[in-house]
C-alpha positions in Angstrom: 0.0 0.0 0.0 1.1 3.7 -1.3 2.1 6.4 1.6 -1.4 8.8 1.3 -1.7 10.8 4.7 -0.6 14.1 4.5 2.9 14.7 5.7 4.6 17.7 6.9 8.8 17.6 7.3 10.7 19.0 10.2 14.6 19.5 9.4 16.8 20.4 12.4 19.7 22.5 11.3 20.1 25.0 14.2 23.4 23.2 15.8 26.7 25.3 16.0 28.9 22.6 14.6 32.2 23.6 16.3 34.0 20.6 15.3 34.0 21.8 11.7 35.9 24.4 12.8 34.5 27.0 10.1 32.7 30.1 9.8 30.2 28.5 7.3 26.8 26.7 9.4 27.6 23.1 9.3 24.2 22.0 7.3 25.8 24.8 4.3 28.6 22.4 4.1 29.1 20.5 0.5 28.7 16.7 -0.2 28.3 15.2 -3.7 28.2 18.3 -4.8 25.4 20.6 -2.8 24.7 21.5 0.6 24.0 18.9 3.3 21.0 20.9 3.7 20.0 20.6 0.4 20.0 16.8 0.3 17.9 16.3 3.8 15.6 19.4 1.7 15.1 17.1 -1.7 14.6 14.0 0.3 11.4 16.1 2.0 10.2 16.7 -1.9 10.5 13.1 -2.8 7.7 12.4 -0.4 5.5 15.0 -1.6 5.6 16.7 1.9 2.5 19.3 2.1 4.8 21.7 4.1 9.0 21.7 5.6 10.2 23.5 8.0 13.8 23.9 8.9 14.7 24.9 11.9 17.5 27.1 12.1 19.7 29.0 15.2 23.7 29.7 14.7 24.2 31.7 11.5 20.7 31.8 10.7 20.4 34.6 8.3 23.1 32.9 6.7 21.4 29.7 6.3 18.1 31.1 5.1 19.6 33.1 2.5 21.5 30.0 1.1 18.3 27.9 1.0 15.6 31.0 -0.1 14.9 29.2 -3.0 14.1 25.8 -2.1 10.7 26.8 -0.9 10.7 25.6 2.4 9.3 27.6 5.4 11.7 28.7 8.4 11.8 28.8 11.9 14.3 30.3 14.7 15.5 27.7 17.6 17.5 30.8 19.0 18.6 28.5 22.2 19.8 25.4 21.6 18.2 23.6 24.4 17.4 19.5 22.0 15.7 18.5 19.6 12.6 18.2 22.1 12.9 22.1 21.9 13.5 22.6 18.1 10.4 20.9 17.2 8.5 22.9 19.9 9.8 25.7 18.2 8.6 24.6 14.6 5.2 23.6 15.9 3.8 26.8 15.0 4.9 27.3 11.6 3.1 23.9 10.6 -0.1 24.5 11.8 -2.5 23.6 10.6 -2.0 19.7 11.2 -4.2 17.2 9.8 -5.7 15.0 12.0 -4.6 11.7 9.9 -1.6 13.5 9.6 2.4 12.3 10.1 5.2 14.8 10.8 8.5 13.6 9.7 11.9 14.9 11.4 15.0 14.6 9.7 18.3 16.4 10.3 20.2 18.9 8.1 23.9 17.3 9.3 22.7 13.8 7.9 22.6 14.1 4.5 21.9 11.0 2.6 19.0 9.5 3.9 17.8 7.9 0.5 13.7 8.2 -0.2 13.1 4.5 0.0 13.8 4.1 3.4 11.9 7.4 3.9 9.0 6.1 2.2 9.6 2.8 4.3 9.4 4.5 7.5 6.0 6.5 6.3 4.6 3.3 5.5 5.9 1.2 8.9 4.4 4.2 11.1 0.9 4.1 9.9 -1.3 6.0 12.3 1.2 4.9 15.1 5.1 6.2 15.1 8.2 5.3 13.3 11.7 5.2 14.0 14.8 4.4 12.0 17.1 2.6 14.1 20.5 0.4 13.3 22.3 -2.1 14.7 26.1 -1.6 15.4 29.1 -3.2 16.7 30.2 -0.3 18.7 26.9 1.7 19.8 29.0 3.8 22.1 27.2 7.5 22.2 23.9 6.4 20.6 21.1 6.4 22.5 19.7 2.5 22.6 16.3 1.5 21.7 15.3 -0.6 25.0 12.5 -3.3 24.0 10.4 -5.5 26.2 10.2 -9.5 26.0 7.5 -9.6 23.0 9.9 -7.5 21.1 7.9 -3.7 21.5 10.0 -0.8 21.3 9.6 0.5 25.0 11.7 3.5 25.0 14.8 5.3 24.0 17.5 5.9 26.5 20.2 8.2 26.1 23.9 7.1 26.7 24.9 9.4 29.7 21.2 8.0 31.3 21.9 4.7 30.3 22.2 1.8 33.3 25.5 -0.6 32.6 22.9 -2.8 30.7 21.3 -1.1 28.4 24.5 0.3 27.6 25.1 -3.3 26.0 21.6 -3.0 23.4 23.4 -2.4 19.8 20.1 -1.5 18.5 20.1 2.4 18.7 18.1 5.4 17.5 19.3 7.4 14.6 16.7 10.5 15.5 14.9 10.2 12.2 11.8 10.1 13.7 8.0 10.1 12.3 4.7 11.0 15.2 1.3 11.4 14.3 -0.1 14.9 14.1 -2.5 14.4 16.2 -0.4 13.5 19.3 2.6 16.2 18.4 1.4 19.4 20.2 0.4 17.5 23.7 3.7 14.9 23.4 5.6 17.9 22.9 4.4 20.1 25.8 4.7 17.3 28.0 8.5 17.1 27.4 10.9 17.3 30.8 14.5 18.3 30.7 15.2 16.4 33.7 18.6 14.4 32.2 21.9 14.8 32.7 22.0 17.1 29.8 19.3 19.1 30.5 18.2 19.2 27.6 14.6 18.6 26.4 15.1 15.0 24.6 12.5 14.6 21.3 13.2 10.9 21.7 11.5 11.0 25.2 8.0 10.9 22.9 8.5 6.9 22.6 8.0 6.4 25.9 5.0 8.9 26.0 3.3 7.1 22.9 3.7 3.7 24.6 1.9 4.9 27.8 -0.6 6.4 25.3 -1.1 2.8 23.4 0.3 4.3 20.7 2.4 1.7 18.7 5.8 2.3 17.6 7.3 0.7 14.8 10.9 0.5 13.8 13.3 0.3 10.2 16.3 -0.2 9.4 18.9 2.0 6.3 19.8 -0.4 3.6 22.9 1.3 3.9 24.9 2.5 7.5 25.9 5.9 5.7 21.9 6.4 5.2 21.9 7.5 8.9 25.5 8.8 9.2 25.7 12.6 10.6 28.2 14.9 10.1 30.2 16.5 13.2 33.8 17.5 11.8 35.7 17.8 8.3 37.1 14.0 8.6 33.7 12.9 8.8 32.4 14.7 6.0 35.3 13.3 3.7 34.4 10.1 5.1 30.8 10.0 4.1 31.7 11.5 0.9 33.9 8.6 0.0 31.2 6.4 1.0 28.8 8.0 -1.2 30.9 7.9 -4.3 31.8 4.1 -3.8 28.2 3.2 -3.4 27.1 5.5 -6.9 30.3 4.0 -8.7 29.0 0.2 -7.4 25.9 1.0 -8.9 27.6 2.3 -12.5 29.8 -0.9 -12.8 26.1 -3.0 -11.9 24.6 -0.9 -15.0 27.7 -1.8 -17.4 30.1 1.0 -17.0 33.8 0.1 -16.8 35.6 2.2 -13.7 39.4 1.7 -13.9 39.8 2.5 -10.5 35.9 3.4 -8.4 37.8 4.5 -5.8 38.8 7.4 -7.7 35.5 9.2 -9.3 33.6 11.9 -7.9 29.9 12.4 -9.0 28.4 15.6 -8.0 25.2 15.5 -9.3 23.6 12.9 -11.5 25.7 10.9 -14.0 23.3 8.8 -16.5 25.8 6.1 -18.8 24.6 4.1 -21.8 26.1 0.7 -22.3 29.4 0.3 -22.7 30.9 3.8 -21.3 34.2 3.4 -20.0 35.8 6.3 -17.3 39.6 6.6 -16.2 40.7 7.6 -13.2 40.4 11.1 -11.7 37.7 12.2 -13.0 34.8 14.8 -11.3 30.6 14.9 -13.1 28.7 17.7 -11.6 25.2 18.9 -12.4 23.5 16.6 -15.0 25.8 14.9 -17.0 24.4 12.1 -20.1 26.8 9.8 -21.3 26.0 7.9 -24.7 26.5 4.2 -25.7 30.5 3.4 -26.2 31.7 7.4 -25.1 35.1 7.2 -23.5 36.4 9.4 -20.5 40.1 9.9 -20.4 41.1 10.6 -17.0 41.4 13.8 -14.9 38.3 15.3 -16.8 36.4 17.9 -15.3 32.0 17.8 -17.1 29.8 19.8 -15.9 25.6 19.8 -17.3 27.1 18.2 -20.0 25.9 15.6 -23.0 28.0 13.6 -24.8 26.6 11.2 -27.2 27.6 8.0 -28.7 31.0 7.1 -29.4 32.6 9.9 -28.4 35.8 10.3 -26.8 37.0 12.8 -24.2 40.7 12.6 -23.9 43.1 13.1 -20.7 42.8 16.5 -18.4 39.7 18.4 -20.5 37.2 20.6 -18.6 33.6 20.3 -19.9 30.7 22.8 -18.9 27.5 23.3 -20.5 28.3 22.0 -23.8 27.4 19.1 -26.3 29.3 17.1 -27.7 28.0 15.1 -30.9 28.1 11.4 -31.7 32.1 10.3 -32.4 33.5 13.4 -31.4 36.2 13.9 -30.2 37.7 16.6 -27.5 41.2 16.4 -25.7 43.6 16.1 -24.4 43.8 19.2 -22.5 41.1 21.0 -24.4 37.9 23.4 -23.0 34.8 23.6 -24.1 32.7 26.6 -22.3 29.1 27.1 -22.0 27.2 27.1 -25.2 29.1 25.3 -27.4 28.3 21.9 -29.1 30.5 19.9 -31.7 28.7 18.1 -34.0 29.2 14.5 -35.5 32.5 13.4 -35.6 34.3 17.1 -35.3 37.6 17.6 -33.0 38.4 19.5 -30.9 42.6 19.4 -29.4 44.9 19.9 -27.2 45.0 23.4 -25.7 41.9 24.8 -27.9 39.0 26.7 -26.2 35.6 27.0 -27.8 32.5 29.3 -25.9 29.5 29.4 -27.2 30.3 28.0 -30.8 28.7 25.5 -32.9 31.1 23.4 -34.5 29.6 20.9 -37.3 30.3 17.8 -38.4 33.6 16.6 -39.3 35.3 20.6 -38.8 38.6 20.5 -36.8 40.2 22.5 -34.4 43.4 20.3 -33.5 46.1 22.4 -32.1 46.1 25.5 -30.1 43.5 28.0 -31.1 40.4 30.2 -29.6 37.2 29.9 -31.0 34.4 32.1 -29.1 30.7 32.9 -30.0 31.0 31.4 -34.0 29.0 29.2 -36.2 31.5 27.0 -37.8 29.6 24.9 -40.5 30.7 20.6 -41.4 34.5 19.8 -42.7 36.2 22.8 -41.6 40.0 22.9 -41.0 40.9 25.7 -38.2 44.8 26.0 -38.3 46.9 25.9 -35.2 47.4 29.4 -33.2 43.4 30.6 -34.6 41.6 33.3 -32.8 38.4 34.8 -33.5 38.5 38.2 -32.0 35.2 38.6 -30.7 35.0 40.9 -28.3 35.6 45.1 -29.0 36.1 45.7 -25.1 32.7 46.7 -25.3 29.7 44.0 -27.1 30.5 40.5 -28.4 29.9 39.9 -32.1 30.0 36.7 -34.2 32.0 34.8 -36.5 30.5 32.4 -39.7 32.2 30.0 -41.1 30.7 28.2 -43.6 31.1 24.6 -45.0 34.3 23.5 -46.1 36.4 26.5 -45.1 40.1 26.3 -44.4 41.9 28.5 -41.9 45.4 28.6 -41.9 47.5 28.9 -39.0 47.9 32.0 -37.0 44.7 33.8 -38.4 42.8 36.0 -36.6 39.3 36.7 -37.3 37.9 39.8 -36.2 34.2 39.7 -35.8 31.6 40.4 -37.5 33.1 38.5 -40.4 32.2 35.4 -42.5 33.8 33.3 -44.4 32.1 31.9 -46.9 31.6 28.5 -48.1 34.7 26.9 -49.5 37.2 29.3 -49.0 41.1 29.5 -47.9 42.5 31.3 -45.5 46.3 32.0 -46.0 48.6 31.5 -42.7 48.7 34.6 -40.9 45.7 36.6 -42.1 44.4 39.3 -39.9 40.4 38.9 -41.8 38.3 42.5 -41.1 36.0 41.8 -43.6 34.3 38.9 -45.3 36.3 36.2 -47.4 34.5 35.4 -50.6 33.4 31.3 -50.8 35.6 29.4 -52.9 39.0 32.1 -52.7 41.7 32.5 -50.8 41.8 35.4 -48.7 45.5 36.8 -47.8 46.5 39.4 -45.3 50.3 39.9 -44.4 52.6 42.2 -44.6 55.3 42.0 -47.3 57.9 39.4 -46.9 61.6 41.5 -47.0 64.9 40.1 -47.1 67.8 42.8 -46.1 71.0 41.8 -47.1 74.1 42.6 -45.0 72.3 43.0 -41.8 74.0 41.9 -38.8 72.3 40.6 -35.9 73.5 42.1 -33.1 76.3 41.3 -30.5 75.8 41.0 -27.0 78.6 43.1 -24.8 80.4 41.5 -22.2 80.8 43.0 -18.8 84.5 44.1 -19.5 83.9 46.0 -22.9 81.6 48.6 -21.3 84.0 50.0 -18.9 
């Protein structure tokens, strides 16, 4: 059966988070890509929550700004005194609450809680409550999940409460926590801060919906980094390397040959038809489509980019906003900038730059050259050491070359010019105004040879004295 009740989302993300030793909030801190934040914020919107509410404290203004556009709705926790507390504090701004209702809570410093365990946890709850809880070796500074005889979840003790034997349960509470609406307001003003931390304990509900008859029901993460939180730098590397390896198992399950999957980096979503092979070193951010058979040399940098079949990117080229056509092929050390697309099987070398070009089929740009805001048409040559000058200091304007073109080395094009269809660019020409299709076009200076000129001599130290 589907998740229907409504749902509303509560994210914590008031906490200091000294250990990261920064002057950035901890929940604005990156992984895969984006904001911790940012993930726990998605997750909410893969449920198709009505309304989500993240609570925020240290560096607040900061924290809202960097997540105004995401929709949700915000509330101040501007004492940090639990997680009791900052749902108390986020009660308001999700009224009002359905009846039938279920309000999730999920934290903004553990990131990669993946929807289908979410969605498992909505469903497990039902009318009663659900809580995600794992099993470790070490459960040292958890708070266990104490059950009775039959198995029922009785309650959840914290570590520093915990008696010598409950300190020995391995089952313990990741926080991640879903209550019916209809119990929320009177659980929560029921809440004591009478623990050793003095702090008013939103786990201290289970025991409340147990004397109430309220069932509680329990999950587990398919995955322990599902449930990981982030406290300090080392742990955020940490769960970053554990979220690469688990996207790069999945690539190599769909097909795609890794030569090493301990060294990739996807920040964002990488989509691979068959046969796709990636080297070492590379880094995918934003939406990047790979087609059936491309080739990734390593060390390259794509970002929201498409790259169809057969293609080949070679070692150490950066990527961003472009398209690249079927059996291209781009590298090594080349850069393709926002806007531009190569078409069928055109090339693109080392230490060239194209932004916002179209390249067509089969046209060339092998060695050294700049080729910004032009319309280069199928089977054009572009010589080594090209540049189309395309900006006057002030306004960009455009460059045309048409089909079949040949520009020799060390041309510059100044823009607006075309060149038509067919035509030949000697080495060295400085074009200001169109080439004629099917000619070639010359601009250079006069070639002199000076007899008896001497190159000159370089004095020694002693000889000017």
């Amino acid at each position: 059966m589907s998740h229907t009740r409504p749902l509303q989302v509560v994210i914590l993300a008031a906490g200091q988070g000294t250990r990261m030793r920064s002057g950035l909030p901890k929940v604005l801190h990156p992984i895969a890509g984006k904001a911790m934040a940012r993930h726990v914020i998605a997750a909410a919107a893969s449920l198709n929550a009505q309304k989500t509410v993240v609570v925020v404290g240290h560096g607040a203004s900061v924290v809202e700004s960097a997540l105004a556009d995401t929709g949700v709705h915000f509330a101040l926790q501007s004492s940090q005194l639990g997680t009791g507390h900052a749902v108390q504090m986020a009660l308001p701004a999700l009224q009002p609450l359905p009846k039938d209702g279920q309000v999730l809570i999920l934290y903004g410093d553990v990131p990669l809680t993946q929807t289908v365990t979410l969605k498992a946890l909505l469903q497990a709850a039902g009318d009663g409550v659900g809580l995600v809880t794992q099993h470790l070796d070490n459960p040292t500074g958890y708070g266990r999940i104490v059950r009775d005889g039959a198995g029922n979840v009785v309650c959840n003790v914290e570590e520093k409460d915990a008696t010598e034997a409950q300190r020995k349960i391995s089952e313990v509470n990741t926080g991640i926590l879903c209550l019916p609406a209809r119990h929320l307001a009177d659980w929560l003003g029921a809440l004591s801060n009478n623990n050793a931390q003095a702090e008013y304990y939103l786990t201290d509900l289970l025991g409340m919906a147990v004397q109430a008859g309220v069932p509680v029901h329990t999950v587990s993460p398919g995955h322990d980094w599902e449930v990981a939180g982030v406290n300090s730098k080392a742990q955020l590397a940490g769960l970053e390397r554990a979220w690469q390896q688990h996207q790069a198992e999945q690539l190599m399950v769909d097909g795609v040959r890794l030569a090493d999957p301990a060294r990739i980096d996807i920040r964002g979503i990488l989509t691979c038809g068959r046969d796709v092979s990636i080297d070492v070193g590379c880094v995918f951010e934003g939406q990047v489509t790979l087609g059936e058979g491309v080739h990734i040399g390593p060390y390259c940098v794509l970002r929201d980019v498409s790259v169809k079949a057969g293609a080949r990117i070679d070692a150490y080229s950066h990527l961003d906003q472009a398209v690249v056509g079927p059996d291209a092929v781009v590298g090594p050390y080349a850069r393709l900038r926002p806007g531009s697309t190569l078409g069928a099987g055109a090339h693109v070398g080392n230490f060239v730059e194209l932004k916002n070009t179209q390249l067509g089929a089969e046209s060339k740009a092998n060695h050294l050259a700049y080729i910004g805001d032009a319309t280069v048409g199928e089977r054009v040559n572009i010589g080594a050491g090209t540049i189309t000058c395309n900006y006057d200091g002030a306004n960009k304007h455009r460059t045309t070359i048409e089909d079949d073109a040949f520009i020799g080395s060390d041309t510059q094009l100044v823009a607006p010019v075309t060149v038509g269809r067919g035509a030949t660019l000697g080495a060295g020409t400085t074009l200001t105004k169109d080439a004629p299709p099917e000619a070639l076009t010359v601009s250079r200076a006069k070639q002199l040879s000076l007899t008896g000129w001497q190159r000159p001599v370089k004095q020694h130290k002693s000889d000017k004295k």
